[in-house]
Structure formats: C-alpha cells, structure tokens
N, C-alpha and C positions, 0 to 999 in steps of 0.2 A: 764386310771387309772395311766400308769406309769406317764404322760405328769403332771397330778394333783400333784404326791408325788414331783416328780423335784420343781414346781413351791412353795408345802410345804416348801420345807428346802429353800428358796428363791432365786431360781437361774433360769430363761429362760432355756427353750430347746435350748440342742447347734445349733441344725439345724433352730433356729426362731432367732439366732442373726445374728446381723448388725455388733458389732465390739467386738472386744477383751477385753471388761471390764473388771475390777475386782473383783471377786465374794466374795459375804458375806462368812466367815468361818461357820462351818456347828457346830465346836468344838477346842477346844483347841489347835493351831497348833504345839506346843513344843510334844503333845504324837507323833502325825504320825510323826515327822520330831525326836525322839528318835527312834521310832520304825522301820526307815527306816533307820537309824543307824548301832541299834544291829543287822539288817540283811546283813547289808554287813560285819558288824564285822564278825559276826557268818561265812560267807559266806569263808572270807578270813584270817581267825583263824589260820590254819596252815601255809601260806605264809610267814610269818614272820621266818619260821626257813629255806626257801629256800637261797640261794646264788647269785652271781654275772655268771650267766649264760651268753650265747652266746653274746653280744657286750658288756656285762657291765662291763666288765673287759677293754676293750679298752677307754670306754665311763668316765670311771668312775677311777678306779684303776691306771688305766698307762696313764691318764689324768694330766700332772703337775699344768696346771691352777687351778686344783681345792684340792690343798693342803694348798696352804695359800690365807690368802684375805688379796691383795696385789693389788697397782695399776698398777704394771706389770703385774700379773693375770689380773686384771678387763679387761687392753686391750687389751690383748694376745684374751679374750674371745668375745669384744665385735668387731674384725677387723682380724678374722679370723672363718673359716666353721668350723662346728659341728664334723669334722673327724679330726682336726686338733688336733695333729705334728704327722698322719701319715701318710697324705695327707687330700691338698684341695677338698672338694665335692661339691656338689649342695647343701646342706643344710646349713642353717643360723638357727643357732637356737640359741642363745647365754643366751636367759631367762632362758631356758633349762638349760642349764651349769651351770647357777648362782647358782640353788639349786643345784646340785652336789655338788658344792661349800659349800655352808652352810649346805649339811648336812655332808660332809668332813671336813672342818677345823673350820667354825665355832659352829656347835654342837657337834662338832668332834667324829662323827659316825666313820670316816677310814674306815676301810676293814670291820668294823663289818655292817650286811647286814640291821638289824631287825629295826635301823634307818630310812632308806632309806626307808622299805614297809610300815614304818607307815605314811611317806611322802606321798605316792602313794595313803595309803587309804584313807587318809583326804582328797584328791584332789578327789578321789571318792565318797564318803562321800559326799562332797559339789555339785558336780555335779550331782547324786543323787535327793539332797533337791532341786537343781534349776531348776530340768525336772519337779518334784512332784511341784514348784510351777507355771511353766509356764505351765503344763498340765491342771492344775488348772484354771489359769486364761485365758485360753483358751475359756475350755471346760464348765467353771463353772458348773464342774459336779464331786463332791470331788469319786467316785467309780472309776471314770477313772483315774484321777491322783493320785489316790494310788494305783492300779493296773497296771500303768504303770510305776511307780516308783518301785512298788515294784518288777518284773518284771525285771527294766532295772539294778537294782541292780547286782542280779545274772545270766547276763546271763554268760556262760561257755566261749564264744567266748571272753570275755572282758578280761579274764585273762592275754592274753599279753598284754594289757594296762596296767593293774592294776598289777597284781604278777611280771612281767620281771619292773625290777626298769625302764629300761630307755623308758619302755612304755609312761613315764610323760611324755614325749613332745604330747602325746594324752592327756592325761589326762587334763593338762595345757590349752591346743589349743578349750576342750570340756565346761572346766570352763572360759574361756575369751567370747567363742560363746553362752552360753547360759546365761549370763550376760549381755550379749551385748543385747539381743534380749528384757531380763527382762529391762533393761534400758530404749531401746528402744520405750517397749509398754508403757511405763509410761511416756514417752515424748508423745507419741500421743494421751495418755488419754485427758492428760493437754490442746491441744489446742482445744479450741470450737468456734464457733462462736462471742461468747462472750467475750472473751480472747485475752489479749493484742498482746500475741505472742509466740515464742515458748521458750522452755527454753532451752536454750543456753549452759548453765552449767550442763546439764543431757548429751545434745549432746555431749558436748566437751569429755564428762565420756564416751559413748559409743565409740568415734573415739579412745580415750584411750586404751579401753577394747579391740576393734579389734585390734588395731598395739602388744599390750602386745602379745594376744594371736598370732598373726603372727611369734612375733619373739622368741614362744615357737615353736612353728610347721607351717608351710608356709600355710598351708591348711585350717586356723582358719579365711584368707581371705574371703574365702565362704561363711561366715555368711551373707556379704553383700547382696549378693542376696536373704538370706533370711529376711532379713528388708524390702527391696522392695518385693518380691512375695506377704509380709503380707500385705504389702499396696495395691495390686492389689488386695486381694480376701476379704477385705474389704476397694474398694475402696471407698474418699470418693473426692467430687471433691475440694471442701473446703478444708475440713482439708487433705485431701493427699499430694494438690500440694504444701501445705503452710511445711507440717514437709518434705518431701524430698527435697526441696531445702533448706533447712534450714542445714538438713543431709550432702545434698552435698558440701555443702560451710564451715561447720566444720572441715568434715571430709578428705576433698582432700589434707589437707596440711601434716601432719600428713601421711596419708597413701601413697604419695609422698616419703615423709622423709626414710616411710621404703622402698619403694620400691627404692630408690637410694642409699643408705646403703645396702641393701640385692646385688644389681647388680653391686656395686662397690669392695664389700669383694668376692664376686663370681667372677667375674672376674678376679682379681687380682692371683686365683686360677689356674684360667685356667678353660678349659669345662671338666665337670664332662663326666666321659665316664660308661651309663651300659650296663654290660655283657650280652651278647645273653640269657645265658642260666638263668640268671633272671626274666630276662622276655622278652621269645621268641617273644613278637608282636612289638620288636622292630626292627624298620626297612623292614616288613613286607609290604604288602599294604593293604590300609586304609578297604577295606571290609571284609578281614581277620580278621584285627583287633580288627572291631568294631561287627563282628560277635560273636568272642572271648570274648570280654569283654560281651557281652550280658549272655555268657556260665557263664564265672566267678561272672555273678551279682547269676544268677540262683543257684552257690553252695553257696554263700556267705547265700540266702534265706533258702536255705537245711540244711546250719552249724546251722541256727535260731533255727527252727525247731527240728532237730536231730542232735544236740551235740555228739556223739558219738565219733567220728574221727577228733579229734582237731589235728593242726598241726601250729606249727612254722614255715614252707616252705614248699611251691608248686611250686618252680621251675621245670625247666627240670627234666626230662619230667614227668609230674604230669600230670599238664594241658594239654590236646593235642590243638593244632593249632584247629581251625574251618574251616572244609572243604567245607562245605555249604551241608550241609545232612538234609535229613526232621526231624530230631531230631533237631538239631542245630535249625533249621528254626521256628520252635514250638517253641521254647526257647526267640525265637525272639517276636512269637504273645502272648506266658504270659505275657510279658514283656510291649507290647503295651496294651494288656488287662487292665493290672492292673493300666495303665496310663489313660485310657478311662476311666477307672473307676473314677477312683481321679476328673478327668473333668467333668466326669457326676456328680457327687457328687458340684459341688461349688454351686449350690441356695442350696443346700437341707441339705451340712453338710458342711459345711468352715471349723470347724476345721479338720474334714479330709483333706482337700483340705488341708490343710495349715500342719499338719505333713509331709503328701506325699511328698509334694516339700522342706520341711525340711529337710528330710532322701535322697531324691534325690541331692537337692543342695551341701549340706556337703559332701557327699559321689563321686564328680564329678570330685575333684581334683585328685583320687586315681584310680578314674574308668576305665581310657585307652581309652575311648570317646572321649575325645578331645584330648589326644595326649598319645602317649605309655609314662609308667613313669619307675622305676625302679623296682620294682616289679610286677607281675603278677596277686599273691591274699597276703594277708595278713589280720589274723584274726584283727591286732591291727587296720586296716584301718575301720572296721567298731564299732569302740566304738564307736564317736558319731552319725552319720547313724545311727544305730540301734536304736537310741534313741528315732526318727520318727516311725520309722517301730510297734516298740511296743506300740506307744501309737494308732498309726492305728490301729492294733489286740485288746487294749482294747476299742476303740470306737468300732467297731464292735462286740466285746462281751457284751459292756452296753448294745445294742440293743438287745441282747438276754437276757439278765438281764433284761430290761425292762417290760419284761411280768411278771408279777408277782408269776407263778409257775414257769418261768425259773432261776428265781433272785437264787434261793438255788444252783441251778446245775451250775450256770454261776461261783457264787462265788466257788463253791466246785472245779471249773474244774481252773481255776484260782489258788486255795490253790496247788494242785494237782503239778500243774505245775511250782511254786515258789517253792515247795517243791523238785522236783526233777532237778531245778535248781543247784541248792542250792548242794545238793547231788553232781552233776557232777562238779562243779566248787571246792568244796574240794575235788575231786578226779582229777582235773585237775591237782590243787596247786604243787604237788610234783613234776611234772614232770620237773619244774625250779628249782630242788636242782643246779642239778650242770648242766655242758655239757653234760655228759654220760646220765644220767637221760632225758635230753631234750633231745637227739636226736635220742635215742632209742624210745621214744614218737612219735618221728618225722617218722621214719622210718618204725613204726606198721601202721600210720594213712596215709604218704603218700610214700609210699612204690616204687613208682615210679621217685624220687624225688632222681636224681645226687648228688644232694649237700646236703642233708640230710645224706646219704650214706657215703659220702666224710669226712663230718664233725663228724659223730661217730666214724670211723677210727681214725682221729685228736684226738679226745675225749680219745679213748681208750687207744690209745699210750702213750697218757699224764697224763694219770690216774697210769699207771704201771711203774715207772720206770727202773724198770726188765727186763721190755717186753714179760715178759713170757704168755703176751697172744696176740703175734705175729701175730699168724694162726689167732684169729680173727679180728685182726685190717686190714691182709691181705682180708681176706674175704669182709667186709665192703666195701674194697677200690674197687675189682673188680668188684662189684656191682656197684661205680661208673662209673668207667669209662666204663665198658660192657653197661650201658646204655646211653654214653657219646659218645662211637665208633662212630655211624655213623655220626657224625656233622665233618661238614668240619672244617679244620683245623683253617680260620680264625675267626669261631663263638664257637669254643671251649674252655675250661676253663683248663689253665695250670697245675693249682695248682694238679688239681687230677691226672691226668698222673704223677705228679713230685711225689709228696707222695706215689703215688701207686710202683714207681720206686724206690724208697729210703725206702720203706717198704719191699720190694722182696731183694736189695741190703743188709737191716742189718738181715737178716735172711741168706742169703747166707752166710755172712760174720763171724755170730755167728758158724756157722758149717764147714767152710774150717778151722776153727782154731781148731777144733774137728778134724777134719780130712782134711787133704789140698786134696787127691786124692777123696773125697765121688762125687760122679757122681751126687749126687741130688744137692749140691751147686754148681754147671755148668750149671746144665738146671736153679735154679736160677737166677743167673747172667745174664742168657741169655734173662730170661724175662723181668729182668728187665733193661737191657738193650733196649728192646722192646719197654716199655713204656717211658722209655727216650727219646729214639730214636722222638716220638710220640710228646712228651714233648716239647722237642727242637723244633718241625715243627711249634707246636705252638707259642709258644714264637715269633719263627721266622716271623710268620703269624703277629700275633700284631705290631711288631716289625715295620713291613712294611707300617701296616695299620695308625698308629696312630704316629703323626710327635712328635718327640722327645719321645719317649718312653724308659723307663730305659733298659739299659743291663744287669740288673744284671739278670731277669729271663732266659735268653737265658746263659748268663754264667755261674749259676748256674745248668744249665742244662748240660753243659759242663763239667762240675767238677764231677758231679753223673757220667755222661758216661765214664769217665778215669777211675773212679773208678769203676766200673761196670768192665770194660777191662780189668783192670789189675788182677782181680781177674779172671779172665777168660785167663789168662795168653797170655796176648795179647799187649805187652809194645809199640811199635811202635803207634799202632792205641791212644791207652792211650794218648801219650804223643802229637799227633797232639790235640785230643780233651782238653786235660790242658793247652796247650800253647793258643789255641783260647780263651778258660777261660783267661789267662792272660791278653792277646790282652785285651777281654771287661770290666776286670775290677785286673785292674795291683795291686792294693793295699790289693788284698783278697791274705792269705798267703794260702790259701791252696791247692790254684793254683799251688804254688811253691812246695809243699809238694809233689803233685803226680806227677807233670811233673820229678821233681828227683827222683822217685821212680821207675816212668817211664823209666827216663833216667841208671838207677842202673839196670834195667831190662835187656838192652841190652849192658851191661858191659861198661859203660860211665861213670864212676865214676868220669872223672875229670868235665864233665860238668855238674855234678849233685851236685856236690861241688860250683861251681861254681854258678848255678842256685839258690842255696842256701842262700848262700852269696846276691847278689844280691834281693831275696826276700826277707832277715833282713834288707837291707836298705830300700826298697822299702816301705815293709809294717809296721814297727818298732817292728816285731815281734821275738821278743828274742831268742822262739824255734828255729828257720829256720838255727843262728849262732849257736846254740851249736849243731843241727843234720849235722850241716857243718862240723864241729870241730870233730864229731866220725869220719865221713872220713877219716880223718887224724891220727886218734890216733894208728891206726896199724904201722905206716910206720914214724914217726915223734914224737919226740919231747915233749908233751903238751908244757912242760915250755916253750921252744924256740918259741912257737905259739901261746902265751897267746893272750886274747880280750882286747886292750885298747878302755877303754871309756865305756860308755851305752847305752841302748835306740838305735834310727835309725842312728845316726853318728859312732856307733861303730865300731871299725878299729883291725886287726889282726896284732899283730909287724911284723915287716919287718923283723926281723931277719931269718925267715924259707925262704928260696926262692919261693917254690911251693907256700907257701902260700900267700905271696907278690904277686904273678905273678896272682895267682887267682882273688887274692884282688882288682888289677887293673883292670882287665877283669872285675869284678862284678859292681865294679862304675864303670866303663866305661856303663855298661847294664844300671845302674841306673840311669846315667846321663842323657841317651838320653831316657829312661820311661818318666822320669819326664817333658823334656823338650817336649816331645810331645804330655803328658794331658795336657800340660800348664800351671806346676807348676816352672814355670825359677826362682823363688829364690830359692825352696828348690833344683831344678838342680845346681847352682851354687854353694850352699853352699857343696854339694858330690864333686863336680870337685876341690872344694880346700881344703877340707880334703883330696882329692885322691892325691894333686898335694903334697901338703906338708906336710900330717902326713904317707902316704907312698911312695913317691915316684915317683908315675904313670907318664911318658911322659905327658906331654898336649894332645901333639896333638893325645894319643890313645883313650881319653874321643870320640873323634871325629870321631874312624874310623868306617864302618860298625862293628855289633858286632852281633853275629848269640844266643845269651843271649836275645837280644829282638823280641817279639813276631811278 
C-alpha cells in the first residue's frame, strides 16, 4: 500500500533506485521552502538581542581589518591567519573576515550585534532550503525532506553555529558543501550515454564552491569525498568514470591554488601550537586517542538526542582520557554497528548509504581519527554532520510512516519533536548575551571543565568594575585551577594560575589598605603567592619547551610575585623577582615601579631614585621621573632640579649635584639596556644626551653598572 501511494505522487521507492534523479514536485515549492523559513525565524527570534560573546570581540570588535574596506584591509586579510594581529594560527579563513567586514564597515553594523545574527540566519536559512532540496532529490520522497529539513533547522546543538556570530565560518563551510553536492548531482544527471560530454561550466562552479567554502572554514574540503562516495553507491561504470575524471581535471588546479596559499600564509606564521588542556589526546598514543574520540562521537550522538546540557567547552577535564574499559569498548562496537548497518543497507536503501557517509565524511576533519586537532568536542563542529545523521533518523521513521496506521504517530512524533526543538534552542539563545551569561551555561552543563571555570572568573571580574564580587570571581578561579593541580607543569595552562594569583593579590591588597596589620591579608598574599609561585614553573615549562617563546608570561609572573612579597613585607625577595622581570622584559615600567619600592623597603633610596630614573628612559614612561623627583623633594630644591625636555630623552638640570650624579648613573643603566636588546641607535642616542646635555664622563656609560639586571 505504502509502495502504491509513493509511486502515486510520482516518485520510485528510494530503496528501487539506481541513481540520484530529480524528483517531480509533489506542490508548490515557495510554501515548504517559506515555511522552513518562519521556523528558523521563530526558532532564532530572540538571538538577535544577544552580543559579541567569547572570541567575537577579538574576531570581530578589535579586529582592524574589518573597519574600513580598504586595499590594505583586503591584504592584511587575504595573507594573514584568521587570529591575526594577535598571533599567527593554523587557521586560514579569510572569506570568513570579509563578511565581518561587510557587515562592519560596509553595512556598517559596528559594535551594534543584531546585524551580524541576521547574517548568520540567512546563511542558515539557505543551508536549510539546500538540505530540504538535496534530501529531496535524493530520497525523492517529499516527508523525508521536509522532516529532515525541518528538524535540522532546530536542532539546539546548532546554536554555536548559528546564534555565536563567528559560528559563520560553519555556517559558510555548510552552504559552499551542500552546493557543491547540488551542483555536482546536476553535472551527473546531464551525462548519458547519449550525451556529448560533461559540462564543464557546472564543474568549474562546483571546484569554485569547494575552494570558496575552504577558505571560510578548512573542513569544507571534505565534501570532496562526498562527490566520490556518491559516485561509488551509485556506481555507474559509463557515466562514473566519464564525470570523475572530468571532476579531477577541473578541480586540481584550483584546489592546488588553495592549498599553496593556505600553506604559505601558515607558514609564514610559524606552527600553530595547541594546548594540552584543549584537547588532552594531543600527543597521547594513537589507541588512546582513537578510543577517545570514539567516546566523544558517542556524546556528540547523546547531545542529538537529549539537548539538555549544551555547552561551549569540554576541555580539561570534561572529557576523561579512554582507559580501555568495557564501557569504552561498547562505545566502540555501537559505533561499528551502526557502520555495518549503513553497509548492509547499500542494495536496499542508498540513500541511507549515502547520508551515513555524508554525516561521517564532513565530520572526520574534527573527529581526532586521523589526527588530534585543537579541540576535543565542540557543539559547532557538528552543524554540518548533523545534517546526515538527521536525515538518517527520518528515512527510518518514513518506514514507520509507511504503514498506513503508523503514518499519524510517525508524523505526530515528528511534530512532538520539532516542537521541543524549537523550545530548547530559544532557551539556548540567551545564554550568548554576554561572557557572564555563556559561561555560567558553561559551567552548569560542564562542570568539570578548567577553562570554563577560568573564564567566568575573567567574566566576572570584567563585569564589576568595583570588584565587589571578589569572593566570587575568587571562587570560580579555584575551581580552576583545583582541577588543573595535578597536571604536570609542562601540559599546564598559565593563564589560570596567573589570574587566580592576581585575584588573591587584589583582595589582599583592598584590605591591607583597610588595615595594613589584619592577619587575613598575610595569609592572602601568601596564597597568592602560592599560585604564582605555580605560575611562574609553568611559564618556565613552555618557555623551555617551545623554541622562541615570549618572556613576557614568565615576566609577568615575576612582577605579580614582587608584588605578592612586598606586601607580605618581604623587600629583598621582592626586589630579586622585579629585577628578573626587568631582565625579560626591560621596557615594562612596572618592573621599575616595584624593584623601587622594593629597594625603598630596605632604606636604598638612592638607588631607587636611581632605578627610577633609568626606567623613564627606558620605558618613556613619564610617572617613573616624577616618582623620581618625590625623592628628592624632601632634601632639595624642586626649582634647582627641574625636568628638561619630555618623553624618553628627558634630562634633570645639572644644576642639583645628587641629581646629576644620579642622572649619569641612570643613562649609564640605560645605555647598556638598550645596547644589549639590540636597540644601538636608541643606545647611542642616551650616551649623547648623557655626554652633552649633562655632563656624564664617556667612559662611565661603559663601566659595570649594578642598575642593570
């Protein structure tokens, strides 16, 4: 009966076709392709008043390429990574940026957000109508491709594509791959037997579509494979052999093009380095890992399923390692099940056959299969994947629809389920207001999760700036790093020890000012000291590991522990850990600030004067000579010791002797700074202001000078 109605509205059983035709319309195609519209409208109604949440502010906001459209922008974007000017990464994604771009300067959206998500929803929107018409022309079975359409609309997991703006480079990557595919089948329709040859001009459109879509997100590659699998599960030996070389010979030049552009602007960068604790199966061994990623296929199916527990991050430690347990192992044989299944399935139902490997293919660049990548799970990685997977789940329910008492309950269970889609994804939407909003989301659903932890701390801190909600930003923080302690120092993450020390530090610091004897800002100090302490090892760990890695985190870390000390009235120690700060990075003034503070601890006023001085040339920071200059105001002069000049050259009249005498000593410190980063013109230029707007010997620029670190 059901087999008679299919053949009614005029389309084959999917399971009795040979190849991918294109099926008679059953109705009007403008109402289901409105109607699959207002559902994502509806779906993503409120997104529109969320914000510039966690990278979209770096991606987007303090992005300068994409303020004016300029041909400086254009190549700044199109010969530089996707994280560029904060560093080079592994990503190339520069189509990506261009709509930044346009919806920045030339729609000129700016900061305002509501631009941006209408962007994102058209791009879903379209992607949408091009699943609903490739399920279609698949299946040529219009209940599956509106049920899968409608379906892939809402699901809840899609929302970091869709609602976090800089999702687009999915979104982008989902519209170039499923174009490509539409393109594609419509080149293989065309040749037959009878037929001159292939069309050349559809091809050259698809090798388009894929390089576009590459160079919104790298992963949009993988379509490739999905052209070929289609050509395998309906092979034909004519016409296959004739359109894939036809494919190959279009498409190689072109997809050459990108890949020597992507490995030329990446290199030029240097090697992207990711963090352990992003995705712990890096550097792991390979049975580990690929045990793991089997686990992480397993939740990615469960998020499908049961949306409840959405999350922005599953790093450390979320996900545990795979130890090789009978649970694991199970996780293993679903996995190959439902692969056997897809296989057993190719005479009997190709289009299943051919989702399965669709949602598989797409999904294999992110998977950690063939090689660990930078994150561990990530809901955005499964927008397009999911695409497969649901139209799998409605070919399997049309066959229970196919019984003619079951058609009411299939559709009903269906309604059921677009409906509480739907539900869960506007109760998603908010949680991208801001940081605070996301990462208290983040922290309910994965709770186990270091940098989740870490980053609502950051959130909160920046949310108040009072600080008067300290005690909880402190909280957050130990939660990181308590869950961060046992990793060795070189697979650990700086940043949370440092924050969590510089969180303990301005709470201390708020209350010794309250009271400088309260016993509770000592044990303070001490903690956070503690975590400095911790801090620093790390830093020092990267530091070692990774050839040419900055100083500044190891410096920075330096600078917190003086100050940590000195508030724990501890000047000696202080003042070795701020001159090490000097040492690695001489141009930061506030190195100068505590080592004198340091040095004023242990009644050194003249070489804290002195150090002073010396950190105004150094770093051109104007405070360093006037907290020079108080030194002096008890015992001296002002007038007799006024500042000639401004900026980094500034010089003290010669007329005070102490302060001459300083003056020399300080360029002298300065001279030999300079000349040992490697700055010999601005060195040269201090040795002759020293020589001739004060005085200085020559030859004391030269001597040892206990001023340098």
């Amino acid at each position: 009966m059901a087999a008679r109605t299919r053949r009614a509205r005029g389309a084959a059983p999917a399971s009795a076709r040979t190849s991918p035709e294109a099926p008679a319309a059953a109705y009007p195609r403008w109402i289901v392709a409105a109607g699959l519209a207002l559902l994502c409208v509806a779906a993503y109604s409120n997104a529109f008043g969320t914000g510039f949440a966690l990278d979209n502010r770096q991606l987007i906001l303090r992005d300068p390429r994409v303020r004016a459209l300029t041909g400086e922008n254009l190549s700044l974007i199109f010969n530089h990574t996707y994280w560029w000017p904060y560093g080079e990464s592994g990503l190339y994604r520069p189509l990506t940026t261009l709509t930044y771009l346009f919806n920045f300067a030339i729609l000129g959206n700016g900061e305002a957000p509501a631009g941006y998500h209408l962007f994102n929803l058209l791009f879903h929107i379209a992607n949408v109508l091009l699943l609903w018409r490739l399920t279609w022309r698949i299946t040529a079975n219009t209940w599956i491709a509106g049920v899968t359409a409608a379906l892939w609309a809402l699901l809840p997991v899609s929302t970091e594509a869709v609602t976090n703006i800089v999702g687009r480079a999915d979104l982008m990557a989902a519209t170039a791959s499923l174009a490509a595919v539409m393109l594609y089948l419509r080149v293989r329709d065309e040749v037959t037997p009878a037929s001159n040859g292939v069309r050349y001009p559809l091809l050259a459109a698809v090798a388009v579509t894929i390089v576009a879509g590459a160079l919104a997100k790298e992963s949009a590659v993988a379509v490739l494979g999905v052209l070929v699998a289609a050509e395998l599960i309906w092979w034909n030996p004519v016409r296959s052999r004739r359109v894939l070389t036809a494919a190959a010979a279009v498409c190689v030049l072109p997809l050459a093009w990108w890949a020597w552009q992507r490995a030329s602007i990446i290199g030029a960068g240097g090697t992207a380095e990711f963090p352990y604790t992003d995705n712990p199966m890096v550097g792991g061994p390979a049975w580990q890992r690929l045990l793991t990623a089997v686990q992480v296929i397993v939740r990615y199916v469960a998020l499908l399923l049961w949306p409840a527990h959405l999350s922005n991050d599953y790093s450390f430690a979320q996900i545990p390692l795979a130890q090789g347990t009978a649970a694991e192992w199970f996780g293993v044989a679903l996995l190959a099940a439902g692969a056997a299944a897809a296989l057993w399935q190719t005479r009997r139902n190709r289009p299943f056959l051919f989702f399965a490997a669709f949602a598989f293919i797409t999904f294999l660049p992110a998977s950690n299969l063939l090689f660990a990548t930078g994150t561990i799970m990530g809901e955005r990685l499964l927008y397009l994947p999911s695409a497969g997977l649901v139209a799998i789940a409605a070919i399997g329910l049309e066959r229970l629809a196919s019984m003619d008492r079951m058609r009411v309950a299939a559709t009903g269970l269906v309604a059921v389920f677009v409906l509480a889609c739907g539900v869960r994804t506007l109760a998603r939407n908010p949680d991208w207001t801001d940081d605070v909003t996301l990462w208290r989301s983040a922290v309910r659903s994965a709770p186990a999760s270091a940098k989740a932890h870490r980053a609502l701390a950051e959130a909160l801190y920046d949310a108040d700036p009072t600080h008067q909600n300290l005690d909880a930003v402190i909280a957050e923080a130990d939660r990181s790093v308590a869950l961060l302690d046992r990793l060795p120092d070189e697979l650990n993450t700086f940043q949370a020890f440092r924050q969590a020390g510089a969180y303990y530090l301005d709470k201390a610091d708020a209350l010794s000012v309250k009271n400088d004897h309260d016993p509770e800002s000592g044990r303070l100090y001490a903690r956070a000291l503690n975590l400095l302490d911790r801090a620093l090892a790390i830093a020092r760990a990267g530091a070692s590991r990774i050839a040419g890695a900055s100083s500044e985190p190891e410096a920075d870390a330096e600078r917190l522990r003086a100050a940590a000390m000195l508030g724990m009235k501890n000047p000696s120690s202080a003042l070795t850990a701020a001159n090490r700060a000097r040492a690695l990075q001489p141009a930061n003034p506030l190195a100068y600030h505590l080592a004198a503070a340091s040095l004023l601890g242990t009644d050194r006023a003249d070489e804290a004067a002195m150090l002073l001085l010396t950190g105004g040339i150094v770093s051109g920071d104007g405070s360093l000579g006037r907290e020079a200059m108080s030194l002096y105001s008890d015992g001296l002069d002002p007038d007799g010791c006024a500042v000639v000049g401004t900026g980094p050259s500034a010089a003290l009249n010669p007329k005070c002797e102490i302060v001459a005498r300083h003056s020399c000593s300080a360029s002298a410190a300065a001279y030999q700074i300079f000349t040992k980063s490697g700055r010999g013109q601005r060195a040269e230029q201090v040795k002759a202001a020293a020589v001739s707007g004060l005085g200085c010997a020559p030859e004391q620029l030269d001597r040892p000078n206990s001023l340098v670190p």
